[in-house]
ZANU-787395 format. One record per residue: residue number from 1; residue in one letter; x, y negated, z of N, C-alpha, C in turn. Coordinates in Angstrom, 1 decimal. Layout:
ATOM    nr   rest      npx      npy      npz     capx     capy     capz      cpx      cpy      cpz
ATOM   NUM      a        X        Y        Z        X        Y        Z        X        Y        Z
...
end
This chain:
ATOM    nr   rest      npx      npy      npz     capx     capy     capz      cpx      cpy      cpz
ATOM     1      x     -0.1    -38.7     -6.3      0.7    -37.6     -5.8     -0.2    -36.3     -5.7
ATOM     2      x      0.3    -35.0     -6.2     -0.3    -33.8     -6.0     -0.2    -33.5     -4.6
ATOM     3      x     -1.0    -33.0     -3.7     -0.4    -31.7     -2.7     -0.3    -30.3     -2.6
ATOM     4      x     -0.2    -29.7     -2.2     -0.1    -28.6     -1.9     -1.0    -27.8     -2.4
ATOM     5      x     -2.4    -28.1     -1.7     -3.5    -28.0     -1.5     -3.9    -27.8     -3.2
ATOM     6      x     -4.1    -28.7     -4.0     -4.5    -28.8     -4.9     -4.0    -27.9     -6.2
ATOM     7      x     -2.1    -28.0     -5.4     -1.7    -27.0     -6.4     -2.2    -25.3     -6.4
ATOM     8      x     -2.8    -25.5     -5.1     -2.9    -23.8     -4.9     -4.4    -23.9     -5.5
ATOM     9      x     -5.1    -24.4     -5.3     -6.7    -24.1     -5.3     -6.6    -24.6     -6.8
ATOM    10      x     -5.6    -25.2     -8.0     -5.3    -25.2     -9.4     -4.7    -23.8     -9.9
ATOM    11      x     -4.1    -23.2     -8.8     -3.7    -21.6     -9.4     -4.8    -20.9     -9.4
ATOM    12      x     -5.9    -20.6     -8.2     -6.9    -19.8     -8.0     -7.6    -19.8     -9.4
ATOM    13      x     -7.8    -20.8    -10.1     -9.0    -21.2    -10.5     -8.2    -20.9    -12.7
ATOM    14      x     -7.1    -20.7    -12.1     -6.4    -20.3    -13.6     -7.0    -19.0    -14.0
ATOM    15      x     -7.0    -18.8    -15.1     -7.5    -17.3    -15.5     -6.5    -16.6    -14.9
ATOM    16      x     -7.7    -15.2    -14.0     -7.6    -14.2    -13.5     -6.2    -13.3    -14.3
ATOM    17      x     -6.7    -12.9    -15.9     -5.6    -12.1    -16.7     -5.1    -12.8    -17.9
ATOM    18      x     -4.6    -14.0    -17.1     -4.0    -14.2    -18.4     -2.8    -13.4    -18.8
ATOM    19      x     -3.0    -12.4    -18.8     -1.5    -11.6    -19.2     -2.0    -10.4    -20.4
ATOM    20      x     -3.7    -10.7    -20.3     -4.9     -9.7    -21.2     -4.7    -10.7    -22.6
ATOM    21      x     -4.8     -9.9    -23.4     -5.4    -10.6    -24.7     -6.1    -11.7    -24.9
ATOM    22      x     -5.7    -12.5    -25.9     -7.0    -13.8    -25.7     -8.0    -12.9    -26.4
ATOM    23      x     -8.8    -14.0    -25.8    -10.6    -13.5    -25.9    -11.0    -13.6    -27.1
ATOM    24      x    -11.8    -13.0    -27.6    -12.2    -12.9    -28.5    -12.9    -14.2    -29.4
ATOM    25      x    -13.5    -15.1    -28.6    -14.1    -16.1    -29.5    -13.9    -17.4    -28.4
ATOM    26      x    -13.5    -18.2    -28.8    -13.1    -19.9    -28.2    -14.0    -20.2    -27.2
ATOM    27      x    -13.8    -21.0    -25.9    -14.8    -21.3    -24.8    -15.6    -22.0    -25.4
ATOM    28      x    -17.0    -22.1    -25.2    -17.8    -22.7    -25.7    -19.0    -22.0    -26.7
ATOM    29      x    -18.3    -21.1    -27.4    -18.3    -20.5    -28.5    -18.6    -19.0    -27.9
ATOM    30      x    -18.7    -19.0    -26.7    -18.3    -17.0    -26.0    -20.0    -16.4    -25.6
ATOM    31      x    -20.5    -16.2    -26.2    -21.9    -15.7    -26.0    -22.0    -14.3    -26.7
ATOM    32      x    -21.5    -13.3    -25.9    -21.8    -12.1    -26.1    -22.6    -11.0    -25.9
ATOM    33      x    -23.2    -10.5    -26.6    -24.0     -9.5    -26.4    -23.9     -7.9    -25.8
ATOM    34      x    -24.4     -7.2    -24.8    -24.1     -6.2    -24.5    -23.5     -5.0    -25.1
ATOM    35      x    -23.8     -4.8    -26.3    -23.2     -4.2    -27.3    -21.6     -5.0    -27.2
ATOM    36      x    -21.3     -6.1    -27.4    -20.0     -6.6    -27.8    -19.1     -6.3    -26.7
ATOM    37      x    -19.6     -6.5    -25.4    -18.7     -6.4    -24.1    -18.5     -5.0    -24.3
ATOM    38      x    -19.4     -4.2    -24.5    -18.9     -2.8    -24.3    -18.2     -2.0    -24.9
ATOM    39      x    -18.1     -2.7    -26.7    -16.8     -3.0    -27.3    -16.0     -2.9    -27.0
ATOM    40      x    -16.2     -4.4    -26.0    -14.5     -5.1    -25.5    -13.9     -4.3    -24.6
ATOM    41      x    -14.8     -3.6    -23.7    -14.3     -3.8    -22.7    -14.3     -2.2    -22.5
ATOM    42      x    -15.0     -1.3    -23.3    -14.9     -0.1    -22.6    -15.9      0.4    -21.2
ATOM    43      x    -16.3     -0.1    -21.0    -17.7      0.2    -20.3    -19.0      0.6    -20.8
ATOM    44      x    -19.9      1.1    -20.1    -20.9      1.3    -20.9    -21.7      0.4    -20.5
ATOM    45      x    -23.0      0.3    -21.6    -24.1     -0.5    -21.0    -24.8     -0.2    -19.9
ATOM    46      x    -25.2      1.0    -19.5    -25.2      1.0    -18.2    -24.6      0.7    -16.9
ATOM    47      x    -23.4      0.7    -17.0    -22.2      0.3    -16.0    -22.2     -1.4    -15.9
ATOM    48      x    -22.4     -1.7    -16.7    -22.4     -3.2    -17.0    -23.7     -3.9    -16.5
ATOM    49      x    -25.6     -3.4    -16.6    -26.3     -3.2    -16.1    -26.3     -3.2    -14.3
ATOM    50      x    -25.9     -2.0    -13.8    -25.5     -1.3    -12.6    -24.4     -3.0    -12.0
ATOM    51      x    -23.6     -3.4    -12.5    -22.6     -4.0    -11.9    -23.8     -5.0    -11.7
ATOM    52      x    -24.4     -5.7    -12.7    -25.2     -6.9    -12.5    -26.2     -6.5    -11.0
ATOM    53      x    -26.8     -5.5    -11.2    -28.2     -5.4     -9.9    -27.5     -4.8     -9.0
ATOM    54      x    -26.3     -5.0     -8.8    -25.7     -4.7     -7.7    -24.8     -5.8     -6.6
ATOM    55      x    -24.9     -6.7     -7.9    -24.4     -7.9     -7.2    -22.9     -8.0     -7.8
ATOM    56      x    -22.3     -7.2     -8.4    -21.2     -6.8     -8.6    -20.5     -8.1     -9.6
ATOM    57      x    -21.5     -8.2    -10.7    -21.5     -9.1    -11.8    -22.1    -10.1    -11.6
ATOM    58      x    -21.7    -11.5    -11.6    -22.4    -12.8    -11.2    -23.4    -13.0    -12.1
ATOM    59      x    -24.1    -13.6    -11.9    -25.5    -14.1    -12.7    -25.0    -13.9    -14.2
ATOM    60      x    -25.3    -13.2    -15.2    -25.2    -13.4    -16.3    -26.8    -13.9    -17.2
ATOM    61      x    -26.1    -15.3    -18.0    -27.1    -15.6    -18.4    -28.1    -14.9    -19.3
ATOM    62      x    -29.0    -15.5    -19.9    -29.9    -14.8    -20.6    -30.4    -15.8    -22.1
ATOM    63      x    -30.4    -15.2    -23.6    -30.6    -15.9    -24.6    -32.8    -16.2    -24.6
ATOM    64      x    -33.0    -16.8    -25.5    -34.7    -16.6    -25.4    -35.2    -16.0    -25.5
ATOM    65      x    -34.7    -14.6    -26.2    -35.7    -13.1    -26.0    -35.0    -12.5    -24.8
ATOM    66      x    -34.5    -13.1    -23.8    -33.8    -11.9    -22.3    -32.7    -11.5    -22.5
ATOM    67      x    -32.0    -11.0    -23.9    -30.9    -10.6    -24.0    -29.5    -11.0    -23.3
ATOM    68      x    -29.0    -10.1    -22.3    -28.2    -10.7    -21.7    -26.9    -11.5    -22.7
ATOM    69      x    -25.9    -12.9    -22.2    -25.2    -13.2    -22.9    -23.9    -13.4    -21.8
ATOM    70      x    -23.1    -12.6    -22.3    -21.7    -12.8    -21.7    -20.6    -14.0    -22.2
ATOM    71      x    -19.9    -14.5    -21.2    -19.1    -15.3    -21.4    -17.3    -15.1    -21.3
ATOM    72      x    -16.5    -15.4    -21.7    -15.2    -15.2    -21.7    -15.5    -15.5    -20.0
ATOM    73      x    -15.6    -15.9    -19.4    -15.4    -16.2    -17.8    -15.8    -14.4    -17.2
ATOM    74      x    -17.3    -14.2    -18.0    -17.8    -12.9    -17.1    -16.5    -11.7    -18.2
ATOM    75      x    -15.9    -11.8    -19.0    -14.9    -10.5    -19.7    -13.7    -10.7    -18.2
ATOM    76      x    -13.0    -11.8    -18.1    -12.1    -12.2    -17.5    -12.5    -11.6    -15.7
ATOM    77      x    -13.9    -11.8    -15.2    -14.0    -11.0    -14.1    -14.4     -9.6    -14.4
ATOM    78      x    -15.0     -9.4    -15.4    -14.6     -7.3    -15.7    -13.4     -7.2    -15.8
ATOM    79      x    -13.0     -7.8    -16.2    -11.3     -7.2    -16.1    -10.5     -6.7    -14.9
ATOM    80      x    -11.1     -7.9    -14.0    -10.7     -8.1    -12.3    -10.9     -7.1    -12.2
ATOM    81      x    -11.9     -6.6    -11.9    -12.9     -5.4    -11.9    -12.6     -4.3    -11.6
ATOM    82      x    -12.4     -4.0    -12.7    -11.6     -2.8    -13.6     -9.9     -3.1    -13.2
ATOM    83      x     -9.4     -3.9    -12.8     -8.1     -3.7    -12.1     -8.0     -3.0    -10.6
ATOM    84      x     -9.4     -3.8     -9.7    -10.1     -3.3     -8.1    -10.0     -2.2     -8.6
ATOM    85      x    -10.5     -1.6     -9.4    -11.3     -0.4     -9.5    -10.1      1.0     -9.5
ATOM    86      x     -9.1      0.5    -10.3     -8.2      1.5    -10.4     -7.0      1.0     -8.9
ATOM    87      x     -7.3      0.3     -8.3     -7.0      0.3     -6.9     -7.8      1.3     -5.9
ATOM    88      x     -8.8      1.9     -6.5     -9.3      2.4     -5.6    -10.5      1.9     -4.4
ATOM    89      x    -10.6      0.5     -4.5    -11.4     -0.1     -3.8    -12.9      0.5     -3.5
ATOM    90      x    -13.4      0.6     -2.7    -14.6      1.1     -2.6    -15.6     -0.1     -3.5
ATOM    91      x    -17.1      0.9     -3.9    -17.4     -0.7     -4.5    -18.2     -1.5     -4.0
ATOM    92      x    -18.4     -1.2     -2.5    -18.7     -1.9     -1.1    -18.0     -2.9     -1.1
ATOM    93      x    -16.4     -2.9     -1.2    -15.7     -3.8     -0.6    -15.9     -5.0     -1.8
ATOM    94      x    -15.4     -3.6     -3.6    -16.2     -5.4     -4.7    -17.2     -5.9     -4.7
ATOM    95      x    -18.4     -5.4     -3.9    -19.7     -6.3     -4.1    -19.0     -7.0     -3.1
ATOM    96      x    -18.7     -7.1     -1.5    -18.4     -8.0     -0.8    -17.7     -8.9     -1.4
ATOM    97      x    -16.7     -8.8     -1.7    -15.6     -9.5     -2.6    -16.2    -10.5     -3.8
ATOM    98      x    -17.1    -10.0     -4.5    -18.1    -10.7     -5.0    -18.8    -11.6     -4.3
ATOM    99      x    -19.5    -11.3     -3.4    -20.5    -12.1     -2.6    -19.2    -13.4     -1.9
ATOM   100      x    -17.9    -13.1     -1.8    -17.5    -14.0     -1.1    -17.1    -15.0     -1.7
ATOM   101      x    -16.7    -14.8     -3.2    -16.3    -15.5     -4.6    -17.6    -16.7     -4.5
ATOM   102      x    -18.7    -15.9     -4.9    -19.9    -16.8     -5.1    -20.1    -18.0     -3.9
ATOM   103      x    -19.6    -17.4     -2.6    -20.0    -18.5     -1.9    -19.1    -19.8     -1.5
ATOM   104      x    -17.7    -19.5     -2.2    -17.3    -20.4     -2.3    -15.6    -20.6     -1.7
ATOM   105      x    -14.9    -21.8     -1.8    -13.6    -22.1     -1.5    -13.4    -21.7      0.5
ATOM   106      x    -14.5    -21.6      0.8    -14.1    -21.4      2.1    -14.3    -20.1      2.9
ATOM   107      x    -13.9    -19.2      2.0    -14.0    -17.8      1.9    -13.0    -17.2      1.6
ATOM   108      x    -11.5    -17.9      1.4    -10.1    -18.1      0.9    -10.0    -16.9      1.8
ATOM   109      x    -10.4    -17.3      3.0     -9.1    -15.7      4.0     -9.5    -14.8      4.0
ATOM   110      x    -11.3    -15.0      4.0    -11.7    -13.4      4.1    -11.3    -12.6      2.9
ATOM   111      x    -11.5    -13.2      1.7    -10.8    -12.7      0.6     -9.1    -12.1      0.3
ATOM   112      x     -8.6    -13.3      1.3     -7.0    -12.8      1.2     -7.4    -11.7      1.7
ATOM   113      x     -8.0    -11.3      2.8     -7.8    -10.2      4.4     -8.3     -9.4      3.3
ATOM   114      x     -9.0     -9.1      2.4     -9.7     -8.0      2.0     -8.4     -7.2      0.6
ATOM   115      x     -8.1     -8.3      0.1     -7.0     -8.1     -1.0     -6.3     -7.4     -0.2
ATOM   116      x     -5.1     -8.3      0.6     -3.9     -7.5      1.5     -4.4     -6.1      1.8
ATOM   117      x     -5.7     -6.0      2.4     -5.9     -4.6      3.0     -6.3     -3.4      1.4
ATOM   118      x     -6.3     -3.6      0.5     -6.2     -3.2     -0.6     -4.8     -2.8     -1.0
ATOM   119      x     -3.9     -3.8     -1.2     -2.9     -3.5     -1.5     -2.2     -2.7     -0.7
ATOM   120      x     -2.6     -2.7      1.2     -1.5     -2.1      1.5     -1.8     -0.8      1.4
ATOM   121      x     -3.6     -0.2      1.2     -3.9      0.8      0.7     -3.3      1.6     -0.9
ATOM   122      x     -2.8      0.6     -1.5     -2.3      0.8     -2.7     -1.2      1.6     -2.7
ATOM   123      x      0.0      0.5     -1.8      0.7      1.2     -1.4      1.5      2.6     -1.1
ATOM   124      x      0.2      3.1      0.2      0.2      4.5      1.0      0.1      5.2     -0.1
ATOM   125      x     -1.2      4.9     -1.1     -1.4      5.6     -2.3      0.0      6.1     -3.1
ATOM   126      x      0.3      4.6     -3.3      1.8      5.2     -4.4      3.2      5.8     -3.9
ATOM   127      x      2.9      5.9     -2.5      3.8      6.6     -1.5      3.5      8.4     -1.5
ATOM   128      x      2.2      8.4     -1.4      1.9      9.4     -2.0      1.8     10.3     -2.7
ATOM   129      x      1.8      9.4     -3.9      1.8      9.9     -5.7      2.9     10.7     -5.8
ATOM   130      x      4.2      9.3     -5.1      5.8      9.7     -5.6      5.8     10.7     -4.6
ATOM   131      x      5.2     11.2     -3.7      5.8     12.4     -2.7      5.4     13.6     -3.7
ATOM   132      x      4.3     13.4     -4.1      3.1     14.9     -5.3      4.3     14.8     -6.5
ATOM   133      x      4.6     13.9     -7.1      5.7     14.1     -8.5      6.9     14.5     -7.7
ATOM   134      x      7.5     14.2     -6.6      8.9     15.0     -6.4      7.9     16.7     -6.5
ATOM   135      x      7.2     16.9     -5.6      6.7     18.2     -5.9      6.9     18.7     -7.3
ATOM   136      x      6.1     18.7     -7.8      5.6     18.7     -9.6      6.9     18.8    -10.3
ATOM   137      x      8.0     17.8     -9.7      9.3     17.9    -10.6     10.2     18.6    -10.1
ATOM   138      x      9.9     19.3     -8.9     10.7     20.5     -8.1     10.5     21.7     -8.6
ATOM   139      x      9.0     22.2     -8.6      7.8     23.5     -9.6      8.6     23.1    -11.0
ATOM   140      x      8.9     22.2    -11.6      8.9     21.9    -13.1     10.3     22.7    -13.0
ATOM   141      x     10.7     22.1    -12.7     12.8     22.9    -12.7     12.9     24.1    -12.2
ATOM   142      x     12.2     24.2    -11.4     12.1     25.8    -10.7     11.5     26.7    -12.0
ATOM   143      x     10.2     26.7    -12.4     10.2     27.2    -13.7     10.9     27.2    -15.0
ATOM   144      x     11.6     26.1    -15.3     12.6     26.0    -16.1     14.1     27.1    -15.7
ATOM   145      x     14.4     26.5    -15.0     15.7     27.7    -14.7     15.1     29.2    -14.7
ATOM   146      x     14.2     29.4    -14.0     13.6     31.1    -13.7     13.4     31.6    -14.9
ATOM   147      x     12.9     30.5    -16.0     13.0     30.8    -17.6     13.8     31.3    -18.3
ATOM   148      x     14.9     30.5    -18.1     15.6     29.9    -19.0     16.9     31.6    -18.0
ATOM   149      x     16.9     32.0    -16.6     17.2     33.2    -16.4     17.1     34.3    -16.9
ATOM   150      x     15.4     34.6    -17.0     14.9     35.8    -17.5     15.1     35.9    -18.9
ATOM   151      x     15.7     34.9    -20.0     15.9     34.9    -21.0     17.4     35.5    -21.3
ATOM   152      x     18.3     35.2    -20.4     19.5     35.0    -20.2     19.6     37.1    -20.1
ATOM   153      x     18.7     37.2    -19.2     18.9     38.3    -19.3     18.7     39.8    -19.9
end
């Protein structure tokens, strides 16, 4: 018999975006080169760099001459990434968020507690946005009629 338990910590552990593109080359088969991610992914090699010595990016392996090699696992956490990121998250809270990943399943709430408080940041944000476009689309009509007046006349 399944529990509970198992079903949730079976969701966690599902790809992050599966709603992204499949990956480019089969598990097993995913060894990409810095040039390729930046391809993929729209970052630059420096950003990609910067995320690694920052703690941001988990250990990325390394081929026999050093060359770093990415894995569909490390595209799948840029993605995360780059989702935090246009949340607005500081990248304090994703190195933390990172460090808490790495250490493991019993890091569940600090990570919930960090997400929720993200989101409800998200939120205020898009509470905000919609306040600036009613503006924007008040100005927009107001110069349209004043226009569409002075023409009139």
């Amino acid at each position: 018999m399944i529990d509970s338990t198992t079903v949730a910590v079976a969701r966690v552990q599902q790809d992050l975006c599966s709603t992204e593109p499949p990956h480019p080359r089969p598990d097993g088969q995913d060894r990409y080169t810095i040039s390729e991610v930046v391809a993929c992914t729209g970052l630059t090699a420096h950003t990609l760099r910067w995320y690694e010595r920052i703690g941001l990016m988990p250990h990325v392996d390394r081929s026999h001459t050093g060359q770093r090699r990415f894995t569909n696992k490390d595209l799948d956490w840029l993605s995360f990434v780059g989702k935090l990121r246009l949340t607005g998250m500081p990248v304090a809270d994703m190195v933390r968020y990172a460090e808490l990943v790495r250490e493991g399943q019993h890091t569940f709430e600090a990570r919930q507690e960090l997400l929720e408080q993200t989101r409800r940041d998200v939120i205020t944000r898009m509470a905000e946005l919609q306040d600036t476009l009613a503006v924007l689309d008040y100005k927009i009509d107001f110069y349209a009629d004043a226009r569409k007046a002075s023409e009139r006349a």
